[in-house]
C-alpha positions, 0 to 999 in steps of 0.5 A: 256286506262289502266294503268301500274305500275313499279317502279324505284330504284336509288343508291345515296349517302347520309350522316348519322347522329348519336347521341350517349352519351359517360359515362366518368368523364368529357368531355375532357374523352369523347372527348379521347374516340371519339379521340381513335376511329380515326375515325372510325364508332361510331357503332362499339364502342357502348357497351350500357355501356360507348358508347350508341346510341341514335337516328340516322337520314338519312340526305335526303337534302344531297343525290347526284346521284351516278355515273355508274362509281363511282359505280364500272361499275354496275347500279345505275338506275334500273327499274322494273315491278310491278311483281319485273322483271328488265326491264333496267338499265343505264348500259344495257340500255334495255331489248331487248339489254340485250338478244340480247347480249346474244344470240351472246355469 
């Protein structure tokens, strides 16, 4: 029996980490550097002057599924051929489902 390859793309979301060094006199200086950002993305700030990066890490053991609908309607599960060519979805379900759709448009 031969034997097929395919593979499966599946959106999750997952946290990331990233380490960063800030330049200041003492550490209640850095600590109002990070306070002034609100919250914000440290990899906007970074200048490689007061604000480097230097490691960033994807926390793998905290990856959830993501929902169709958290994901604004659209897939989350998508398979494909070998050749790249989409061959279902959560949200069309299949191929053949997909063209008969189209075919009453």
């Amino acid at each position: 029996m031969d034997r097929f390859n395919f593979y499966q793309d599946r959106k999750v979301t997952c946290w990331e980490r990233t380490h960063f060094e800030i330049k200041a006199g003492d550490y209640e200086q850095a600590l109002s550097v990070i306070m002034a950002w609100q919250g914000e993305d440290v990899m906007r700030f970074e200048d490689d002057d007061k604000v480097c990066i230097t490691y960033g890490e994807t926390l793998f053991d905290t990856a959830e599924s993501l929902s169709v609908d958290d994901n604004n309607g659209n897939p989350t599960i998508e398979v494909f051929g070998e050749r790249g060519e989409s061959i279902i979805d959560n949200v069309k379900k299949s191929r053949n489902n997909n063209e008969k759709r189209n075919n009453n448009i």
